[in-house]
C-alpha positions in Angstrom: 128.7 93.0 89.9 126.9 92.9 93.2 128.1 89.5 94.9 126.1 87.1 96.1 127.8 87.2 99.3 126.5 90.7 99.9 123.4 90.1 99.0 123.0 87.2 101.3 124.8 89.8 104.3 122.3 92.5 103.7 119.3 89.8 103.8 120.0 88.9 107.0 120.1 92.2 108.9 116.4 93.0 106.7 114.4 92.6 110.1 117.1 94.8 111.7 117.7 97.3 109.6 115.1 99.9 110.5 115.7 99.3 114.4 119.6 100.0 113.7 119.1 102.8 111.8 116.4 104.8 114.0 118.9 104.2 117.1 121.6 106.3 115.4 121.2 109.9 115.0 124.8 110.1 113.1 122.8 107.6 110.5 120.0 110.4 110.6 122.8 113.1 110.2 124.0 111.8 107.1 120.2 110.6 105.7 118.9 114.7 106.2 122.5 115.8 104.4 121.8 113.4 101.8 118.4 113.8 101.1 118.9 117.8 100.9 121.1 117.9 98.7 118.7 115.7 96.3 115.8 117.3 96.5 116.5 120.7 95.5 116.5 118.9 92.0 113.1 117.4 91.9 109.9 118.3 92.0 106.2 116.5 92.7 105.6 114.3 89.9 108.9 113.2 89.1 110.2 109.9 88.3 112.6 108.2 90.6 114.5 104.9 90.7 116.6 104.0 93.6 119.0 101.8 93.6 120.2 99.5 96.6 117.1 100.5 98.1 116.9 98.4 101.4 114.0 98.6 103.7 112.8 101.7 101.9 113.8 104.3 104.0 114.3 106.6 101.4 112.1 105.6 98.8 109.1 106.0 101.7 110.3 109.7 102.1 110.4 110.8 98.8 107.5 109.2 97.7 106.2 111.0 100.2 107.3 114.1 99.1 105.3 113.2 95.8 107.8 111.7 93.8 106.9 108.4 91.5 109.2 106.0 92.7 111.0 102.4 91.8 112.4 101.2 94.4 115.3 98.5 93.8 117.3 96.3 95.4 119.0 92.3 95.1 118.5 91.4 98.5 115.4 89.3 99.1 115.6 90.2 103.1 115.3 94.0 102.0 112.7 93.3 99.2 110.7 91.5 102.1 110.8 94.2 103.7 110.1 97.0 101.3 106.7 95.0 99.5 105.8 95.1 103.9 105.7 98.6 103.4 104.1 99.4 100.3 101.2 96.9 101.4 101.0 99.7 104.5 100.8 102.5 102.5 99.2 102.0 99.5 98.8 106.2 98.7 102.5 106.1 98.4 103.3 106.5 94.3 105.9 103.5 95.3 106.8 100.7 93.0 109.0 97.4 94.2 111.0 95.7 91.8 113.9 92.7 92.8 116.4 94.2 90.9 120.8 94.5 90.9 121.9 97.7 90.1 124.4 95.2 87.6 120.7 94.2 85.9 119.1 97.6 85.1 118.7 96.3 81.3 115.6 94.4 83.2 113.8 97.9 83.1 113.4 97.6 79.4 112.3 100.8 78.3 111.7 102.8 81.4 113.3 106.2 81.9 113.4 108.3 84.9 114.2 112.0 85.7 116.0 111.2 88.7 118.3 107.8 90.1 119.2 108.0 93.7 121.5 105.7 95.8 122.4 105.9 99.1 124.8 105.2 102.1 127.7 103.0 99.8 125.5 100.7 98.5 127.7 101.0 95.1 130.7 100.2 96.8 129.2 96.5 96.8 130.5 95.8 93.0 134.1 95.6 91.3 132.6 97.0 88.3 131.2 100.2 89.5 132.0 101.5 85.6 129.1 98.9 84.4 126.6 100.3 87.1 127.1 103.7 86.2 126.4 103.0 82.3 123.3 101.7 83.2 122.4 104.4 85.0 123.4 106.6 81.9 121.3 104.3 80.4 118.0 104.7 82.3 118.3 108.5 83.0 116.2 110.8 80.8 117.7 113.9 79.3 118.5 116.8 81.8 117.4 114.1 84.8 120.1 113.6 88.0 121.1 110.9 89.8 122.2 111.6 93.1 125.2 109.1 94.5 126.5 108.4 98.0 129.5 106.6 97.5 132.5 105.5 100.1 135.9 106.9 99.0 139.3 105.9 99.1 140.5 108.4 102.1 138.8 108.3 105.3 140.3 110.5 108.1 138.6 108.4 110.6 139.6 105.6 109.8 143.1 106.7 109.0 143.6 108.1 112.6 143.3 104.3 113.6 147.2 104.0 112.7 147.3 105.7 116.0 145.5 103.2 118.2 147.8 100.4 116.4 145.2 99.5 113.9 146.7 99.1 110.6 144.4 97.0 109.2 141.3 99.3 109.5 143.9 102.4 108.6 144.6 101.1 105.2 142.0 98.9 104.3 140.3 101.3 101.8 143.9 101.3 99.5 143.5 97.4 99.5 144.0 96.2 96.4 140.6 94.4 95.3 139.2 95.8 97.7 138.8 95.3 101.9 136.4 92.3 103.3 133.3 93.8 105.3 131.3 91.7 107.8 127.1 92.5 108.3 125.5 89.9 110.6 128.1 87.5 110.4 128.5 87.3 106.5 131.5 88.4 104.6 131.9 90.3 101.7 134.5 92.7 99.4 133.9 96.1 99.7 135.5 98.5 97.0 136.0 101.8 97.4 135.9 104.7 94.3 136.5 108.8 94.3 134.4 111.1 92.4 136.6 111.3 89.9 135.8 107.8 88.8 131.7 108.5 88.8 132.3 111.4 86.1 134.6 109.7 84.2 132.5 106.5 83.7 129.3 108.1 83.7 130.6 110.3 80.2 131.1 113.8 79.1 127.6 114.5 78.8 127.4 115.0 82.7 128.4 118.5 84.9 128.8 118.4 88.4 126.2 120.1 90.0 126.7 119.5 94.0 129.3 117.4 95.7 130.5 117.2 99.3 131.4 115.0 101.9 130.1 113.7 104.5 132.0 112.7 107.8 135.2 113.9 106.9 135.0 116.1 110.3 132.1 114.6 112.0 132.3 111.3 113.4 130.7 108.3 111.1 127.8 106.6 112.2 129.7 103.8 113.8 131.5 106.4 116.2 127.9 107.3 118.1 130.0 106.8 121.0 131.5 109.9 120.3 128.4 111.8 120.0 127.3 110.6 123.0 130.7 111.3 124.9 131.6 115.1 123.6 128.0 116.6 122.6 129.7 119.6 122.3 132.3 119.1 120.6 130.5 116.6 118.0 128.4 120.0 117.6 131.4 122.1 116.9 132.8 119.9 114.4 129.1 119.8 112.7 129.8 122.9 112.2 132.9 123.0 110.9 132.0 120.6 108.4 129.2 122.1 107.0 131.2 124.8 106.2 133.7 123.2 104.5 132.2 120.1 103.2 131.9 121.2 99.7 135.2 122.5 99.6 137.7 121.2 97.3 140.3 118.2 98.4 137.6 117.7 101.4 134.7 116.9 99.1 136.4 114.3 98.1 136.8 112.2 101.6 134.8 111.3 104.4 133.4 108.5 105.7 131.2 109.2 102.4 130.6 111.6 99.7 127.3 112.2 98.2 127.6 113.6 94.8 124.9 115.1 92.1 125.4 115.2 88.4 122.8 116.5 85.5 122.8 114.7 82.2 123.0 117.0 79.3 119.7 117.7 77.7 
């Protein structure tokens, strides 16, 4: 389950969270990717939960776009923050609920066409098998849920080895896995492939669009590297949005985001 530790780590960097995220535009280049690739599977109207929902970022934007939305998440700091903006825009169809993604049973008998997470938020629970049941669980016939999850092979971080950092190189084949740090907190961050979401989330699934996302472009914490190279960051943007979807690639990154549609 999500750990309290996380919880507590993502609380304190609530007040922060927006300001970090609106400096970065490699943040912004995964977020446009992301939300892309799930939205050319809903439509106005439909029914939405997110999961690990933070600040609201995303749950903002698609209620925006005229989706119903329940927004979710266990950290009060976030929570604060979301029920701020919900109070500023009350024409939003936007719904806050304190919620884990370990407790979706608390939703009793609500069902939604879509579930949404995004930017590794699963990757805060050793029992990412239990998460994806509930999901199961809450999604209506035919609905998708849309997953951004951080996978085992990262060649970013794998081309530390070559500044002498071993530790960051392998961290994401740890064992149990790797200890993260957000505003001073720690907490264990696990890391799972694809083939793990489609196994746990049962036959009754199909694929319907997967790639990754920073396998060739720098990850958001490199925005030195955007800054530096311009051009080549926009070469390599290239590059990897031609070949993101591709197999063994999809599959990497600094994230993937996959989509899956439950049988009718």
């Amino acid at each position: 389950m999500m750990t309290t530790e996380a919880s507590t780590a993502f609380s304190a960097q609530a007040g922060a969270f927006d300001s970090i995220d609106a400096g970065n535009p490699l943040i912004a280049w995964v977020r446009e990717r992301v939300r892309r690739q799930a939205l050319k599977n809903m439509q106005r109207g439909d029914t939405l939960l997110e999961l690990n929902a933070g600040t609201g970022i995303d749950s903002c934007f698609f209620a925006a776009q005229g989706m119903k939305v329940l927004a979710t998440d266990a950290a009060p700091g976030m929570i604060d923050q979301l029920r701020a903006k919900q109070a500023a825009a009350p024409e939003l169809p936007l719904e806050v609920i304190a919620c884990s993604f370990n407790e979706l049973d608390r939703l009793g008998d609500r069902r939604f066409q879509h579930v949404f997470s995004n930017f590794g938020g699963l990757n805060c629970t050793a029992r990412l098998d239990e998460v994806l049941r509930g999901i199961d669980r809450v999604l209506l016939p035919n609905g998708t849920c849309t997953l951004v999850i951080m996978p085992r092979f990262s060649p970013w971080e794998l081309m530390a080895a070559l500044r002498g950092n071993l530790k960051l190189a392998r961290r994401r084949w740890k064992r149990g896995g790797a200890e993260a740090v957000v505003e001073g907190h720690a907490f264990t961050c696990h890391y799972y492939g694809p083939a793990y979401a489609r196994h746990h989330l049962g036959p009754g699934y199909r694929v319907i669009a997967h790639r990754a996302l920073s396998f060739f472009v720098p990850p958001p914490h490199q925005l030195d590297f955007m800054e530096r190279w311009p051009r080549i960051f926009q070469l390599l943007e290239r590059i990897e949005d031609g070949l993101a979807s591709l197999p063994f690639i999809r599959n990497g990154g600094d994230h993937f985001v996959i989509t899956l549609r439950k049988s009718a």
